[in-house]
N, C-alpha and C positions, 0 to 999 in steps of 0.2 A: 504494500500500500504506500511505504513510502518511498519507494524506487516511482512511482505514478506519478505519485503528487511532486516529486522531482523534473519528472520530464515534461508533466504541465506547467508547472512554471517555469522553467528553463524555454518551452516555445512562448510561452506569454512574453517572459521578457525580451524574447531575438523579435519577435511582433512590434514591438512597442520600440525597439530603436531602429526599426528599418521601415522609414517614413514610406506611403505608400505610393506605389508608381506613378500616379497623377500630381505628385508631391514630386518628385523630383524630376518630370519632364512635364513642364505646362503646356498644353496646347490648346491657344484660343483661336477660335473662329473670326474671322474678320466680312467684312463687306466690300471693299477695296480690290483692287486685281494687285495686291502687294501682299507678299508674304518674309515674314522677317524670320529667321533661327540665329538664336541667340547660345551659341555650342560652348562658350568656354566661360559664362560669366557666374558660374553656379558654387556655392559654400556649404553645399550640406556636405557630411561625412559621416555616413551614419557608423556605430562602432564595429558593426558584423559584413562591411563589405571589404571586400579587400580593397587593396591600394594596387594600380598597375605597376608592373615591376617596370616597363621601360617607353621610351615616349616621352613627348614635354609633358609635364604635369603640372604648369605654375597656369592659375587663372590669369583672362584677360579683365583685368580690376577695372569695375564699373562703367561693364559694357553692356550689363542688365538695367542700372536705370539711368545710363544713354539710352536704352532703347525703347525704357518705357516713357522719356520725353518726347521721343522719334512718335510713337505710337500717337499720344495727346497732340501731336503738334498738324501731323497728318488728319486726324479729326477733325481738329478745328478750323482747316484748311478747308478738308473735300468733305464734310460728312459723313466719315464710316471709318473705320477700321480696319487696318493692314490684318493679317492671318498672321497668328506671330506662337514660335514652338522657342520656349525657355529650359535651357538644361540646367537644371536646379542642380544636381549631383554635380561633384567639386573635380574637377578637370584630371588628379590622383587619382580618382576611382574610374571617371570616363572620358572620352574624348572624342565624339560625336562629330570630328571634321575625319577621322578615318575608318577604312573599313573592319571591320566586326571584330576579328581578332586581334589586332593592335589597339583597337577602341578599348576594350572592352577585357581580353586577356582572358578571357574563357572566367570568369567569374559571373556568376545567373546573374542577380540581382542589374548587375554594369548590361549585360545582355538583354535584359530583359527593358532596360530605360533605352541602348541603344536603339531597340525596334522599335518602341513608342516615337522616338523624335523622328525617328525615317518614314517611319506609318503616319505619323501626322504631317509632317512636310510633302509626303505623296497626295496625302489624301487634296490639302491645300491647293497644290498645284490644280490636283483634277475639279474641287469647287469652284477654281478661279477659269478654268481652260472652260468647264462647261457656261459657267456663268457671265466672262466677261471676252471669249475669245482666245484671251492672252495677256500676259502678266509678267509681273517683274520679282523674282526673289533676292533679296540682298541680306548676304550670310553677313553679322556684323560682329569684328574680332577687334582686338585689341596690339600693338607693337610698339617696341619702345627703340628701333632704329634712331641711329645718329641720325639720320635727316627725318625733319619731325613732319612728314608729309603725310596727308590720307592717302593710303595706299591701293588701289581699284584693283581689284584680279578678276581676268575674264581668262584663265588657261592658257594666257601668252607667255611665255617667260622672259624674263630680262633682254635677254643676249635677241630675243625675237624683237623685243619692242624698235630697237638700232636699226630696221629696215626703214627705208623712205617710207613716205604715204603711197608711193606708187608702186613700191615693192611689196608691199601690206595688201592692198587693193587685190593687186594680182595673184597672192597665193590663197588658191582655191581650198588648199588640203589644210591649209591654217586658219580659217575663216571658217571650216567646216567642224572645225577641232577646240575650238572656244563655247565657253558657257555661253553666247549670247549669239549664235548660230543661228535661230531665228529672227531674233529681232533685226540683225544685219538685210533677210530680205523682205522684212517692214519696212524698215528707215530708207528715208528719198534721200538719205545723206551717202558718203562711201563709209565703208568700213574702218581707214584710217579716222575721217572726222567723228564718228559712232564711238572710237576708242579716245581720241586724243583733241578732239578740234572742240571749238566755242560752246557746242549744244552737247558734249560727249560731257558725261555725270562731273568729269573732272575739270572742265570747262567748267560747269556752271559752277558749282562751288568753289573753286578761285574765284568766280565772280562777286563771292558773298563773301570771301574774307579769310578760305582755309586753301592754302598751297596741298596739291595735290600730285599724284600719277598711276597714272602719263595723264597729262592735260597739255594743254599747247604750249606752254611755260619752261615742261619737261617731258618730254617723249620718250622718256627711257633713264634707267636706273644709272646712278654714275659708277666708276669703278672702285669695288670692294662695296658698294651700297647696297645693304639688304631692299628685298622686296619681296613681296607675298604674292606670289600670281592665281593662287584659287589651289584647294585641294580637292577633298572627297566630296562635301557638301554640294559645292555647284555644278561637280563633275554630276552627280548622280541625280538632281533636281534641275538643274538649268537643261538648254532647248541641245547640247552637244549630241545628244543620244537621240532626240526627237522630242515629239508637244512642242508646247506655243509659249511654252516660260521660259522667260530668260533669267540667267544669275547672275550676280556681280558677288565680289567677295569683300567687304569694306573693312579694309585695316586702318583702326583710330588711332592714333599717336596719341600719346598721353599729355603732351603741353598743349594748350590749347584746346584740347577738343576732351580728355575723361576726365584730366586732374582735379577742376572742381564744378560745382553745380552748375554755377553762373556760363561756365565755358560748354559742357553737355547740352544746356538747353541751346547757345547760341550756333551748336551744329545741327541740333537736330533740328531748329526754326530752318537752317540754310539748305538742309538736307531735304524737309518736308517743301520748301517755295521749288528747291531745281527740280524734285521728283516733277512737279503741274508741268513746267516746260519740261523736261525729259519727254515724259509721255506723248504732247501734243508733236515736239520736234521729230519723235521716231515711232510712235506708235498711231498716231496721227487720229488721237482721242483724247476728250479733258480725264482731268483723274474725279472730279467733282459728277 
């Protein structure tokens, strides 16, 4: 009898510290053709999940409520709501920008949150493709590079971005290999200005006050200069594979844009006015 009453409480207590999966991956529904995954900004740790043994594990600090001023700011703009999936579990336990077994490390609980944010970012995609056409996903992460630029990844890399606009344009196999595959044959723009010119995401917010790339300013990373060109997330939800969503990958620098409130809300105002021109300039619809 007490070998029982041992092993009921022993499950009562691993119940009670291992918060429940709607708890560590939020997925809310939106109205908007925008969908946000927020993969590294999460601090639970519950005591009975393991930790991954190998992989970055340091969170991207305060790119959760960046994102929920992105969120407010977008509302009070178009009236609705991006679709937005938060990875509440702490970047040690998961890491929801790779695939399954590097994520997650063969530990249930990590496995079982990574299927939630995949399944609800799938699901997103398909409410927004059946409901609005076509849509825009922006996976939004955190870097603390020496050059303190917002960083755009569309599955280009660096040493790619150093091609002309005219060498850009022309490569069919490179244009078909990026997360924003479709939107390119939306947009009445080329492909270089789509990445890099006046109406390209990165244009427009230099226009509002945050240095960016690639934008017209800077077309490519300089030498020895990190840059983030998009991983698992936009590879596996943006239009690369097929559908009508496109992704971007948004790496925040920490001066300026997460370090403190006053600076969060002033990107995610900048972020939420370029998204209305973004749309109309390539999707060739209001976001309202």
């Amino acid at each position: 009898m007490r070998t029982l009453f041992f092993h009921l409480f022993l499950a009562t207590t691993l119940h009670a510290q291992t918060p429940a999966l709607e708890q560590l991956i939020e997925v809310r529904p939106g109205t908007l053709p925008i969908i946000l995954t927020v993969p590294h900004g999460g601090t639970l740790k519950p005591d009975n999940v393991l930790a991954r043994r190998y992989g970055v594990t340091g969170m991207d600090a305060n790119t959760a409520p960046l994102s929920e001023m992105i969120i407010e700011e977008l509302e009070s703009r178009y009236g609705g709501k991006p679709h937005a999936i938060f990875a509440r579990l702490h970047r040690s336990m998961l890491d929801p920008n790779r695939e399954l077994k590097e994520a997650a490390q063969g530990e249930p609980t990590a496995e079982a949150a990574w299927h939630r944010f995949h399944d609800g970012a799938k699901k997103a995609c398909e409410t927004v493709m059946k409901k609005h056409g076509m849509g825009l996903l922006l996976d939004i992460h955190g870097h603390r590079h020496i050059d303190q630029r917002v960083e755009l990844g569309y599955l280009i890399k660096g040493e790619q971005l150093k091609a002309s606009d005219t060498e850009l344009n022309a490569n069919a196999a490179l244009i078909a290999s990026t997360s924003i595959r479709d939107l390119d044959k939306r947009s009445p723009q080329s492909f270089a200005e789509l990445v890099r010119g006046p109406q390209s995401l990165g244009g427009l917010l230099e226009s509002r006050g945050f240095r960016c790339l690639p934008s017209p300013t800077k077309s490519y990373p300089g030498v020895l200069a990190g840059y983030f060109s998009g991983v698992y997330d936009i590879a596996a939800h943006g239009s690369r594979d097929g559908g009508t969503v496109s992704a971007i990958q948004v790496e925040c620098p920490w001066n300026n844009v997460r370090d403190r409130p006053e600076n969060q809300r002033r990107f995610a105002q900048a972020l939420a006015d370029s998204l209305g021109v973004y749309f109309e300039a390539h999707f060739g619809r209001k976001l309202r």
